[in-house]
N, C-alpha and C positions, 0 to 999 in steps of 0.2 A: 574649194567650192566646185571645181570640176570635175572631183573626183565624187561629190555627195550626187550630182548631176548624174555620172556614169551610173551610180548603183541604184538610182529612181526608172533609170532605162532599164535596168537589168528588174528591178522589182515588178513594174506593172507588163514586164515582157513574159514575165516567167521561167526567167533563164536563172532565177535564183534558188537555190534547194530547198529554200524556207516555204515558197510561195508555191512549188512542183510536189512538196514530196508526197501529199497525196493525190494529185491528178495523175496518174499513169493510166492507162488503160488495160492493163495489168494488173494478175493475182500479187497481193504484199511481196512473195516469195520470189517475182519477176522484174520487181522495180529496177533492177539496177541491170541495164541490157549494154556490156561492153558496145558490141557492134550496130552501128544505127544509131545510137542513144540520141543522138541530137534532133534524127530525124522526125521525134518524135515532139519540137518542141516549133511552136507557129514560125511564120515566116518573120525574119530579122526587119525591125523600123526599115521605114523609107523617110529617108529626111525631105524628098523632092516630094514626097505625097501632100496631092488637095484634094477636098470634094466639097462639096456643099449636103447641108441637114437636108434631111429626107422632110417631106412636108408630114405635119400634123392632122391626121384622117385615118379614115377607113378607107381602101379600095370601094369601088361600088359594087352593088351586090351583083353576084352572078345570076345570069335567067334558069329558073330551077324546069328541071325537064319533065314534060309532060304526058312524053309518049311513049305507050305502050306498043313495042313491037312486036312481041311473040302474037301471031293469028289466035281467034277466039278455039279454032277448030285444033290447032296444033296447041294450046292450053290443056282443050280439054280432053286430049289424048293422053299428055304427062299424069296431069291428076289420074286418069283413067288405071295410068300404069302403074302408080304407087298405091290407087287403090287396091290393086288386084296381087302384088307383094304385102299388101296387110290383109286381106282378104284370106290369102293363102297362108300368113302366118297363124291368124286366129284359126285356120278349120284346125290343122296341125295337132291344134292342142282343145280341140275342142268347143270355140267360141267362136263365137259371130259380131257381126260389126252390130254396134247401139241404133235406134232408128234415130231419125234424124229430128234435131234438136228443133224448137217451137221457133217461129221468128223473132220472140220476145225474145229468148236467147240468143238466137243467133246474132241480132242487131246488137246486142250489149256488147257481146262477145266479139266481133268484129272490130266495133270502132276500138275496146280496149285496147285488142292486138295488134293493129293498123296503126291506131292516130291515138292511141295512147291512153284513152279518156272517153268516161261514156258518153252515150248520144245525147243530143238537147230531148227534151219534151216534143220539142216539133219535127226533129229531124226521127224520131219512136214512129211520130203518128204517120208522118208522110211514106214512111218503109213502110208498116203493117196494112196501112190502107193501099198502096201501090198491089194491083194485081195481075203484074206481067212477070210470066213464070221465070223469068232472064234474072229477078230482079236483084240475085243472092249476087251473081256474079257482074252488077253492072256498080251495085255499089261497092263491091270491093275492088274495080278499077278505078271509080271513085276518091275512096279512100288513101289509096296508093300513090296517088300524083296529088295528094294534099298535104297542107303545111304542118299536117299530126303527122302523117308517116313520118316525116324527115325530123320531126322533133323528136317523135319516139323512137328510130333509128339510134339520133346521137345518142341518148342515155343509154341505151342498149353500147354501144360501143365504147360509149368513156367508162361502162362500167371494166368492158372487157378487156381495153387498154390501160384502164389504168389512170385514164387523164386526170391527172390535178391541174387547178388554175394558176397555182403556184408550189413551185417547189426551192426553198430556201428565198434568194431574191430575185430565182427566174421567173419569169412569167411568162406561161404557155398559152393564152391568146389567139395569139398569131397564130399557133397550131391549131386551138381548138375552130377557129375560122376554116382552115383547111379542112380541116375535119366535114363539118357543117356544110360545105359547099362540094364537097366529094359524094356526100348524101343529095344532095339536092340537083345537081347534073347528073345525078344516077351514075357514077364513073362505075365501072367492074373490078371487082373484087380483088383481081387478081395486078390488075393495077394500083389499084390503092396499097396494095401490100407492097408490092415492087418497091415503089416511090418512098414508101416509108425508109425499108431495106438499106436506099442508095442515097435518099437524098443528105446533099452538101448545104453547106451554108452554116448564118446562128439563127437563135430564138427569132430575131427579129427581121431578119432578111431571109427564110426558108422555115415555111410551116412544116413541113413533113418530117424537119430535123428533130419536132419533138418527143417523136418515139424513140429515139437513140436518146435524145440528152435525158428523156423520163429514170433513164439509168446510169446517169454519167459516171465513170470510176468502176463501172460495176462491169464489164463486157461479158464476160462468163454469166452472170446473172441475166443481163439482158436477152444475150442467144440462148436459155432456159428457158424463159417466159417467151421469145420468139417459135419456140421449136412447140413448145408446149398450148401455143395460142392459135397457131397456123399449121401444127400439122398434126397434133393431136398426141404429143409424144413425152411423157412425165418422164426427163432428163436428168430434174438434179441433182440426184444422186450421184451421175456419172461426172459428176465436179471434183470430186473427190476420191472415189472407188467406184470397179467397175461395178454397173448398177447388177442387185439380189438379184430382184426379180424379173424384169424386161432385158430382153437381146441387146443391151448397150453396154459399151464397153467406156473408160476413162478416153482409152487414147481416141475413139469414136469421136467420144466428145469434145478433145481439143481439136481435132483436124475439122473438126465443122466450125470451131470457133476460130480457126487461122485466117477463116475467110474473111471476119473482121478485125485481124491481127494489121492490117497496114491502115486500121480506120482510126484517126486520132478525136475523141471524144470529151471535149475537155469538161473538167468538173472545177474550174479553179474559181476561186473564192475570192465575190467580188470585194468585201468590207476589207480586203486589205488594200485595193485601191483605193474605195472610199477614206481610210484615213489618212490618205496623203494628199487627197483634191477635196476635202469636207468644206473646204474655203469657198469653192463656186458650186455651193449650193446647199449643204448640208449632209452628214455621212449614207442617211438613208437613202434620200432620192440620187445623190450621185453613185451611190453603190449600185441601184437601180437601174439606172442609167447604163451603168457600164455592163451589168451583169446579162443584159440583154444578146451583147457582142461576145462575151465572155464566153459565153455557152453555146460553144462550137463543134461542128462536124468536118475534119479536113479528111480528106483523102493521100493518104503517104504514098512514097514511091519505094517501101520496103517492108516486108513482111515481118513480124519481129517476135512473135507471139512464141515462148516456148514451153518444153512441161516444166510440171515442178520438181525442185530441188527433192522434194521426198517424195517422187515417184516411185511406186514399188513394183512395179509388172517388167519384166522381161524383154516384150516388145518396143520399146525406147529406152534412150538413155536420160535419164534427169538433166534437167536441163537445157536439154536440144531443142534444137527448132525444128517447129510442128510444121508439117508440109501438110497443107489444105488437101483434105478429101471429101466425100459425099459417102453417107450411109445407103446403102440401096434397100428396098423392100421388094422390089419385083425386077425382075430381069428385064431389061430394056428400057430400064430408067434413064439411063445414062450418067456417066460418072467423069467430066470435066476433075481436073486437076490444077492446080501451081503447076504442073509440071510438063502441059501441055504449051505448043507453041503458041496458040491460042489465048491463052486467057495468062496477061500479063498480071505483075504486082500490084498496079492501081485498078485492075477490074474486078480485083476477086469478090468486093462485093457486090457487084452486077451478075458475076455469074451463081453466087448465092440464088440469088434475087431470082434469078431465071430457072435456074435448077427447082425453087423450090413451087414457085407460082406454073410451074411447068402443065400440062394438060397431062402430063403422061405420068403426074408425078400422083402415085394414088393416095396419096394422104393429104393432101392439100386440099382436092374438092369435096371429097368426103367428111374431111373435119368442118370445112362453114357449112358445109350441107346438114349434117349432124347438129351442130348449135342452132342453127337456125330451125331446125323441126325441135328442138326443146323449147325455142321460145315461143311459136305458137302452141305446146302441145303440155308442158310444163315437166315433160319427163324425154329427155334423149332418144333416142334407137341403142344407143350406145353408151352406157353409163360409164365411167363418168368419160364427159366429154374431151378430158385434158391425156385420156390414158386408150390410145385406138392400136396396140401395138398390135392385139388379133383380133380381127371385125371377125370373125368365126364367135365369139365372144358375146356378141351384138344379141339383142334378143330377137331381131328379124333380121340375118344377115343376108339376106336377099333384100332386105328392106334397104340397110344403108349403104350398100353398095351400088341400089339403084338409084338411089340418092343423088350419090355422087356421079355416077352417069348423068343423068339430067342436068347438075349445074353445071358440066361439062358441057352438054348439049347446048345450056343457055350461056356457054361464055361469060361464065362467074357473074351474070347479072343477076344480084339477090334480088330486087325488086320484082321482077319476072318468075324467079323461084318461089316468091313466096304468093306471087297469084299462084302459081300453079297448086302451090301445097294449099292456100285458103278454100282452094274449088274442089278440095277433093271430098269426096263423103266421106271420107275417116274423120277432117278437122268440123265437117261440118252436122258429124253425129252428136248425140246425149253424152256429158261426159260424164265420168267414174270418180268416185272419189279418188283421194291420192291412196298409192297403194301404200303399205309399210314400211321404213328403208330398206329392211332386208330383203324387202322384194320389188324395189324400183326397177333393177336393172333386167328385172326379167318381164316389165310389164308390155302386153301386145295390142297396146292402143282399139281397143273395140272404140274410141271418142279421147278427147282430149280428156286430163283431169281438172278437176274443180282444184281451184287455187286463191290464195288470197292476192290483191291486186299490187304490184311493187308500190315504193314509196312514190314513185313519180307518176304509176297511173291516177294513185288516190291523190295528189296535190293536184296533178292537173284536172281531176273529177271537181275537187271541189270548188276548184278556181272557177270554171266554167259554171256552174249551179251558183256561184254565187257574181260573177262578171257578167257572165256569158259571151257568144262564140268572138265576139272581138279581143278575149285572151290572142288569141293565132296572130292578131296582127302585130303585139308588142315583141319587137326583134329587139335581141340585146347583140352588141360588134363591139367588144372590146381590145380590138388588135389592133390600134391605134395606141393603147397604152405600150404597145411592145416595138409596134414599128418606125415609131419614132427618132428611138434608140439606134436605127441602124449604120451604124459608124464602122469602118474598117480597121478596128482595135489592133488586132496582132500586127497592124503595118505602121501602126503610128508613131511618131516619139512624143516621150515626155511631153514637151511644151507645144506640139499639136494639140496631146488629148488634154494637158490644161485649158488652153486656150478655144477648145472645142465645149467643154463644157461647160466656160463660165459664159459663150455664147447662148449654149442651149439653156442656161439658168438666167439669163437675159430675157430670152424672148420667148419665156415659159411654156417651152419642153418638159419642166420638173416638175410644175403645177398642173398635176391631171385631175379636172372634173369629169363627173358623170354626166355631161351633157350630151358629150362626142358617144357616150355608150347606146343612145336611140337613134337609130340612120331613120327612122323617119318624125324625131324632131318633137316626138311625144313621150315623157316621161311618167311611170306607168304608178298607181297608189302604191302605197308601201304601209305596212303596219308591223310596228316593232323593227324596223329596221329592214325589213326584209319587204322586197319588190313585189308586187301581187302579178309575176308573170309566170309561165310555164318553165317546169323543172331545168329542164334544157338548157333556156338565159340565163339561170340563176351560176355565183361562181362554183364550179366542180371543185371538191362537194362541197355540201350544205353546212354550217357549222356545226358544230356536235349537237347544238340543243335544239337547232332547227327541226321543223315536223316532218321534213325528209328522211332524215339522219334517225330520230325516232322511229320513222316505221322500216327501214333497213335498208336505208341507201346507205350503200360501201362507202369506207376511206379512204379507197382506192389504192389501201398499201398492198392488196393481193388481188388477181385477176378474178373477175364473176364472184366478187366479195359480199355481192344484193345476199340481202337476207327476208324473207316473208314471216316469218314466222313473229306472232302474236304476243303480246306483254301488257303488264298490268300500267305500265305510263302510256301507254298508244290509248288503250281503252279513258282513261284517265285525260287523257289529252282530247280525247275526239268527245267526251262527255262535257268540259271545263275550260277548253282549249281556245284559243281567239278565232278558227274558222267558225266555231258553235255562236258568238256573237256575229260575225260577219254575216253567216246564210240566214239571221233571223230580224238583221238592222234594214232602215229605211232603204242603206243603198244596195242591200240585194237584189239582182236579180229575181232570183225564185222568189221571194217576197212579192216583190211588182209584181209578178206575175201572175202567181195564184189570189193576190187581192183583190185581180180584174175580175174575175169570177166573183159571180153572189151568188149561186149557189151550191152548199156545201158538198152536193154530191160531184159537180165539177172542181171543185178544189180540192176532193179526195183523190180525182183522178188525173189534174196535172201532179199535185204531189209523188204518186205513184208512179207517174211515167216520167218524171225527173230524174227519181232517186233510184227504181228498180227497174225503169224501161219496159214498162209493163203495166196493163190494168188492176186494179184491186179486184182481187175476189169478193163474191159475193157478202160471205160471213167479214174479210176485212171493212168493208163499204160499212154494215149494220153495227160492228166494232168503233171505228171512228166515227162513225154519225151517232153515236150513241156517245161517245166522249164530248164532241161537239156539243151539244145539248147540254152534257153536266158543265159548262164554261171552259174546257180545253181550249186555246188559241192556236194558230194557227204556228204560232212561233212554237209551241208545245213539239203540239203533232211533226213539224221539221226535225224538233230536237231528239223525238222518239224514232223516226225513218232513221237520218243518219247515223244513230248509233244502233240502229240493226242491222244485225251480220252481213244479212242478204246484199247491203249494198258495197261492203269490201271485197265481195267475193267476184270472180270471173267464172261464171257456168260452162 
């Protein structure tokens, strides 16, 4: 009996090879490290360990920040300056900037870009009748410190990151909360990336831990999608051989990933706990339970990371241990080492961190500088955005290098970047249709391109046409399902973590409702299972059959995975589809609202500044009052707006 006792310690510790041999942080070819090996395994039970359960909640929310620091006059100088690097690119070749777009457009086009989702009917009329010449630039400070910015921020980001709500039986929550509130106190850029880089903890005790564990097992893969997200540098090839075509070498590429060689990342499998405690509570919610702790970021006191056994290059020997270095691109970057007296075995990934978020470092401000003008503009400076190894390359390389000067300037504050890029008469021209692929990457912005709207501008478009603007207030906070869980796993023994969790199957820990998911106590309609709130709340991602998921919200198994592009079930679905009864039932919005109206020529033209943010023309006015007349309703006419083009589009 004592001895079935000893190897339930060894099972749920991970000190057994059954339960380790695929958590290594380690390529296959790595697994078995003579020197260290242990180091690499949590810290041994503590039979003296107490604590008490973490309470059942949400943290309260954080006050999301309002203020705009950059002066109006020091804005409109930056705009000034990037208009004048596309100014000079277009003479170059012959072209001149688009005049500048009608306010019907601009206001559509704003809110889409901003807050994710077009204007109300009233929020149309009160812009275009507003006659104070400021007025482009006071609502896009406006927009900016609204609660669409920060919703449309996150999709933007968990597209980029990657975030799923769950992966196997982690649940990233508690990250995506971090997430959420790094958008909403406006943190800088270059901090949020840090804190990703460094932070310690599990799923359920340290949000930021979620970008490492998004790749648990996988570390070489992880520092690809890092290298490749944040500084612009398509790597993975140099996983294997050194890379064809860009200046990167194999061994390049392990000395950058030594830096997370002393980082222990564990990917271990909670269902083999679960079938040894399935008695206090059940295999799945205790797996659950556990798997929250499970999914761990430690920081080692030994470096261990080496090449591989069929390394074929010269320069190392198979095998060895990779001593941490930094790739440079310009002289004066600075190149920190392992092997400096400075930066010990536990910091190497702070000085990662630092090295790479560095102000000096030129690929770092340049690369969010870059994604960020493709997502208001719909086409790069830089195509594609994942491959910046020669901005010479760039189709206005004066352009994106001034780019990244500026978000240097504004100390990685995207929010402040992106007024600056919204005031400039380039974004705020006529735009072009999209050019051909073969010629995206030389195109020189005379206006943005005409694009179709992501999946999450068009769900949140129609939520609002058929809710209206009270969608903003349903907040979803699901990191109570994760932080619950926060128990000190790797220190426990055996009849602790029994005994912990037939307490927390007592006093229902393992019974989670969706009550705890609305902090303000309101739970929001739902049709067909799915919430009627904005993209954002909803879990990352949407199901596959979801109308998200239909019009090209990623899986998130690959970075900037969105897809726009058009198909015969999108069309099928927005013709037949359950929004098509919702925007034309009692409890619509738009309904109520143009029913107020008697008569038809004003129910033409709330119709119209709903849907297209705009008046009817002349000939449309004489068009629908003429259908009016033969018996069209009113439900018709909605069903014939939304399923024309004009209103998926972003001018």
């Amino acid at each position: 009996m004592k001895f079935l006792s000893l190897l339930l310690v060894f099972a749920f510790c991970g000190a057994t090879p059954a339960l380790w041999a695929d958590d290594e942080s380690e390529p296959k070819k790595q697994k078995r490290v003579k020197k260290g090996a242990n180091s690499r395994l949590p810290k041994w039970p503590d039979p003296k360990l107490s604590f008490e359960l973490p309470e059942i909640g949400n943290a309260a929310p954080v006050e999301a920040s309002t203020d705009l620091w950059l002066p109006v006059d020091s804005m409109k100088k930056g705009s000034a300056m990037i208009d004048k690097a596309v100014v000079s690119g277009l003479a170059a070749h012959d072209q001149t900037l688009n005049p500048p777009a009608s306010d019907e457009v601009f206001v559509r086009r704003i809110y889409l870009d901003i807050a994710g989702r077009i204007p109300t009917a009233t929020e149309t009329r009160a812009f275009l009748s507003n006659t104070d010449r400021e007025k482009r630039r006071k609502l896009i400070d406006e927009l900016l410190v609204s609660d669409g910015y920060r919703s449309h921020m996150f999709n933007w980001l968990a597209d980029m990151l990657r975030h799923k709500s769950r992966v196997g039986l982690g649940r990233f929550d508690n990250y995506e909360r971090w997430l959420k509130d790094q958008i909403a106190v406006n943190r800088k850029w270059n901090e949020v990336v840090s804190e990703l880089l460094t932070a310690e903890g599990t799923l359920a005790s340290s949000g930021p831990t979620g970008y490492l564990l998004r790749d648990a097992g996988m570390p070489l893969d992880n520092l690809s999608n890092t290298l490749n997200l944040f500084l612009g540098a398509n790597v993975s090839c140099a996983q294997c051989h050194d890379h064809p075509f860009a200046d990167w070498t194999q061994k390049q590429f392990y000395e950058m990933a030594a830096y997370f060689g002393s980082t222990y990342v564990s990917s271990r499998d909670a269902r083999k706990i679960a079938n040894i405690f399935e008695k206090e509570g059940g295999k799945r919610p205790v797996g659950i339970a556990v798997a929250q702790s499970m999914h761990a970021v430690h920081q080692l006191d030994e470096q261990s990371l080496t090449f591989p056994e069929d390394y074929m290059y010269i320069n190392a020997r198979p095998g060895s241990k990779v001593q941490p270095d930094f790739i440079s691109w310009e002289q004066g970057l600075g190149r920190k080492t392992a092997g400096d007296e400075s930066v010990s075995e536990e910091e190497l990934r702070k000085s990662f961190a630092d090295w790479m978020t560095a102000e000096e470092n030129p690929r770092f401000a340049v690369s969010i500088a870059n994604r960020v003008w493709k997502r208001a503009f719909g086409i790069a400076v830089q195509e594609p955005v994942e491959d910046l190894d020669d901005l010479e390359k760039a189709s206005n390389p004066v352009l994106v290098k001034g780019l990244g000067k500026v978000m240097v300037m504004l100390k990685f504050d995207l929010r402040e970047f992106q007024r600056v890029i919204f005031n400039t008469k380039t974004y705020q021209a006529k735009a072009n249709a999209t050019p051909p692929i073969g010629e995206i990457d030389k195109y020189l912005f005379s206006g943005p391109v005409l694009r179709r709207m992501t999946a999450e501008q068009a769900w949140d478009s129609i939520l609002f046409l058929n809710e209206g603007p009270e969608v903003d207030d349903y907040k979803v906070d699901r990191s109570h399902r994760v932080t619950r869980f926060d128990i000190p796993y790797d220190r426990m023994t055996t009849e602790l973590l029994g005994s912990t969790l037939k307490e927390m199957n007592g006093r229902g820990y393992m019974r989670i409702a969706n009550d705890l998911d609305f902090p303000e106590g309101v739970e929001p309609r739902k049709v067909r299972g799915s919430y009627l709130v904005r993209a954002s709340e909803l879990e990352q991602p949407a199901p596959p059959n979801h109308f998200l998921r239909m019009f090209g919200q990623s899986a998130r198994e690959l970075a900037d995975d969105s897809s726009r592009e058009g198909n015969i079930p999108q069309t099928l679905m927005l013709m037949n589809g359950d929004f098509q009864s919702l925007l034309t039932g009692r409890d619509s919005q738009l309904m109520r609202t143009v029913s107020q109206h008697r008569n038809p020529q004003d129910q033409i033209e709330e119709l119209y500044l709903s849907f297209f943010n705009r008046n009817p023309t002349r000939e449309e006015n004489v068009r629908v009052e003429a259908a009016m007349k033969d018996g069209a309703s009113l439900g018709e006419l909605v069903w014939v707006l939304f399923n024309t083009p004009e209103f998926m589009f972003v001018q």
